[in-house]
N, C-alpha and C positions, 0 to 999 in steps of 0.2 A: 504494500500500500504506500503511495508515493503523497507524501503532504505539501503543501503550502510553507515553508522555512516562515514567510512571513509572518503567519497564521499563529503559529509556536511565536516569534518575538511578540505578538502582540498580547498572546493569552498571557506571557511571562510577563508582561506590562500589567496586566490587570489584575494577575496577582500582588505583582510588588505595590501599588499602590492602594489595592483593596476596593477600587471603584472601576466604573466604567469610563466616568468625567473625566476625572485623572487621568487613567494612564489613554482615554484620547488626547487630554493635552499633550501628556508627556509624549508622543508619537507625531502631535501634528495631524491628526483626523478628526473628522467629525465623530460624535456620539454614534449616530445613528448607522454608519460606516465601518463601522468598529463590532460594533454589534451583530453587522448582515458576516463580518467575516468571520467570527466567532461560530455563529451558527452555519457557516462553510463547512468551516473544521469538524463542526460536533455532526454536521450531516455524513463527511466522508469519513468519518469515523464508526457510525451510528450510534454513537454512546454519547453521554452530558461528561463537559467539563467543566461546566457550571452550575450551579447550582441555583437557579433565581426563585424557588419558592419563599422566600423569603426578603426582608427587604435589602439585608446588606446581601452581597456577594459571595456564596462559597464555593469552593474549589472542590472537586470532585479526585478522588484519588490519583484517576488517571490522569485528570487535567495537572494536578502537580507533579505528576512524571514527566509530563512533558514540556511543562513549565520549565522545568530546568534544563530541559534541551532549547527552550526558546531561549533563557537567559544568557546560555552559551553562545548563541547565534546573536544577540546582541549584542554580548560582547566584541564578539567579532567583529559587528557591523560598525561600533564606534570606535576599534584600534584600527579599522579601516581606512575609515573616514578621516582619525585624526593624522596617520602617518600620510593618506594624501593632503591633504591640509599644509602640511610638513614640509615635503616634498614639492608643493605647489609655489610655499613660500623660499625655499633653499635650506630648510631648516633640517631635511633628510633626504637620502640622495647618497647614490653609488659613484665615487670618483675612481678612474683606471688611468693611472699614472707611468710615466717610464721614466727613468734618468741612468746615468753614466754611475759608477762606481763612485767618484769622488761628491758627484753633487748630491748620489741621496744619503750618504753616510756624513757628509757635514755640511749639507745645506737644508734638503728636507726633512731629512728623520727632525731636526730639533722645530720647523713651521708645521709638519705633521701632529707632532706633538700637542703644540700649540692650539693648531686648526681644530683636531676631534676631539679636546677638551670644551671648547666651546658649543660643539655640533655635535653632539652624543647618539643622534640617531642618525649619524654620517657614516659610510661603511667605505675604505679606502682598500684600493690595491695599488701594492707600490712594486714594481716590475723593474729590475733592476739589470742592466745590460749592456752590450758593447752598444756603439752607435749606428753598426748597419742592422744587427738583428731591431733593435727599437722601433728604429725605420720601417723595416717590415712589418712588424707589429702594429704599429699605429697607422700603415698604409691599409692593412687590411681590416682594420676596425677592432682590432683586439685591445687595443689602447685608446686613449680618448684624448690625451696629450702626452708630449712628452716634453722636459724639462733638461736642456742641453743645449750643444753647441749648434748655432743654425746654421753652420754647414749642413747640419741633416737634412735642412730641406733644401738645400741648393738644385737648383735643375729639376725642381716638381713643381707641374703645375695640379698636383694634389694638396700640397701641403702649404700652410700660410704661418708664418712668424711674430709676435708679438716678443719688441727685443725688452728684455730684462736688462741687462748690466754687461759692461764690456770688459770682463777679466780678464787678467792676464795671467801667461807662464814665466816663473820667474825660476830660481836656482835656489833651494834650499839644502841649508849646510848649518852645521851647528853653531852656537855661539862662538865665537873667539875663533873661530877656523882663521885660517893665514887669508882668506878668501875675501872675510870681512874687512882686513885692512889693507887690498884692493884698493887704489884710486881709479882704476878704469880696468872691466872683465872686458880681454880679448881671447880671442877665438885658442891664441897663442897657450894662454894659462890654462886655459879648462879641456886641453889635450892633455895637459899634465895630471889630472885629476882622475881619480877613480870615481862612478858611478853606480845611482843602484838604478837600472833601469826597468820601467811598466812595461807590462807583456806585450807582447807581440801580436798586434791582432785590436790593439784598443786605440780608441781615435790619441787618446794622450800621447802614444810611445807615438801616433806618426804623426801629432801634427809636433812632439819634442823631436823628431829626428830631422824633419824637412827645414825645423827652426834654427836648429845647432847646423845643420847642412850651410844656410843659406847665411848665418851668420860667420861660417868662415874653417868651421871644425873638420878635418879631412877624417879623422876618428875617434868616434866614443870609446874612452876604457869601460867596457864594463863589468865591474866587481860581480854583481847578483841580479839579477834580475826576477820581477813578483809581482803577482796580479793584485797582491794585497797592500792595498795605500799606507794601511798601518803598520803592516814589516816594515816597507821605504821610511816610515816617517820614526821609528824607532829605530834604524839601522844610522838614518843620518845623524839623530838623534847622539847615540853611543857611538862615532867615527869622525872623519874624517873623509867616509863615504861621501858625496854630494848627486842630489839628484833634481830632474824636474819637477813642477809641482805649479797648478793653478794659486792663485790670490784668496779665491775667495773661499776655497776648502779649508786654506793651511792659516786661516786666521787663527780657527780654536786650538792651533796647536803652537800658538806664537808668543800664547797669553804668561807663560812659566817661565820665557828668557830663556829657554835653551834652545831653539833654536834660531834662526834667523833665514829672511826673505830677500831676496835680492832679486831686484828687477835689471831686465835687460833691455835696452833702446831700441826696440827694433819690432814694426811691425809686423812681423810673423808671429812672434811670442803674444798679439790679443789674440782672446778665445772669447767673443759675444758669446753670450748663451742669451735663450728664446725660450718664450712658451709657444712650442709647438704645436701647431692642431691639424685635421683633415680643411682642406676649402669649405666643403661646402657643410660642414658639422654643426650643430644646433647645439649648445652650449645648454645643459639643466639649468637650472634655478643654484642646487649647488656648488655645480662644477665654474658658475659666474662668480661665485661668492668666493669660492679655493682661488681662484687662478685673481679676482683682485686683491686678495689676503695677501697671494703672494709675491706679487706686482708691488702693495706697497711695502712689507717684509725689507724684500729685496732696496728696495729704494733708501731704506732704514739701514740696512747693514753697508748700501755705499757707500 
């Protein structure tokens, strides 16, 4: 026997308030409306869930069995209604994210944090990757943005940029290194130097290789090489080691004086980063609110 779901919310309305008046209010029907669907129910049922020989209302065994199958379906109907509510206003909403190794370990992990503190019924995926796999990803729609260098979308007329902040690669090496008291890095000294170089395969190792190339370097030494930022940044840390490294990841690792940042004069070493999207993508209500959070975030940490 196939019922009326409505039928059940509403009988559970007349229970919880004890009237007919009421729980039409509380519904938003007419008395008389309320009444013809009650007696719906109790026809396709063939049994009373009411009781009216009397003058208040009572509920019949059966009708409170399945009263609380209607209250359960109420339930439902106002966590419904409230998460699109939610959703409608930017207040809830599935964000699908991509970034590079260095930007979402020191740039978005701590605005992530940030962001679904405030938005608790926001549900994030944070996809973390080289820059051609992202690419892919976000061309195919598996991603929603991605937060990186806009080289990524170079030469797609799929993809569209909104520029973030223009960072740079600079040279990081430990405090007091001989490096530091450098009046001018040529090409000359940092052939002399050991490095710890980024894997092979990530935009950082080639857009650091094409930069030390065209800055004058005929050969990198290098010491180790590692996909993991935080080996480099501990290795340069404990040596004498020296490696590449963006501006704006290697801030939070600048803050203790042991290491030091050194920039180099030379147009190849900026690395824009962008919030990336598809052309023609329709932006949620949430994913407007993430991406200006981090728009001005970003602006804050310039």
């Amino acid at each position: 026997m196939k019922l009326d779901p409505r039928h059940l919310a509403q009988l559970s309305a007349i229970v919880e308030t004890g009237s007919f008046h009421a729980a039409a209010e509380l519904l938003g029907l007419t008395q008389p409306a309320l009444s013809r669907n009650i007696k719906t129910l109790e026809s396709r049922l063939g049994a009373t869930v009411l009781d009216r020989s009397e003058r208040k209302v009572k509920v019949t065994e059966l009708g409170r069995r399945l009263a609380r199958n209607g209250m359960i379906i109420r339930s439902a109907e106002l966590a419904a209604s409230s998460y699109a509510d939610q959703t409608y206003s930017g207040e809830a909403g599935t964000l699908l994210i991509g970034a590079p190794p260095t930007l979402a370990s020191y740039l978005l992990a701590p605005l992530f944090a940030e962001f679904l503190s405030d938005y608790v019924e926001v549900r994030a995926e944070l996809r973390v990757g080289l820059v051609h796999e992202l690419r892919a990803l976000l061309i195919q729609g598996s991603l929603n943005a991605v937060i990186g260098p806009i080289s990524l979308a170079a030469q797609s007329d799929d993809l569209k940029v909104d520029d973030l902040i223009d960072d740079r690669v600079g040279i990081l090496c430990r405090a007091g290194h001989p490096l530091t008291r450098t009046d001018h890095i040529s090409p000359a000294i940092l052939e002399t130097q050991r490095w710890a170089a980024h894997s092979l395969g990530s935009y950082l190792r080639y857009q650091t290789d094409n930069a030390l190339a065209a800055f004058g370097l005929r050969e990198v030494n290098v010491a180790i090489e590692t996909d993991s930022v935080e080996v480099a940044f501990d290795i340069v840390r404990r040596s004498d080691i020296i490696t590449t490294m963006p501006k704006l990841p290697s801030q939070s690792q600048l803050s203790d004086g042991t290491l030091t940042f050194l920039e180099i004069d030379n147009p190849l070493f900026s690395r824009p980063i962008g919030y990336i999207q598809r052309q023609m993508q329709e932006l949620s209500r949430a994913e407007e609110k993430f991406k200006t959070f981090v728009q001005n975030e970003v602006r804050r940490l310039s």
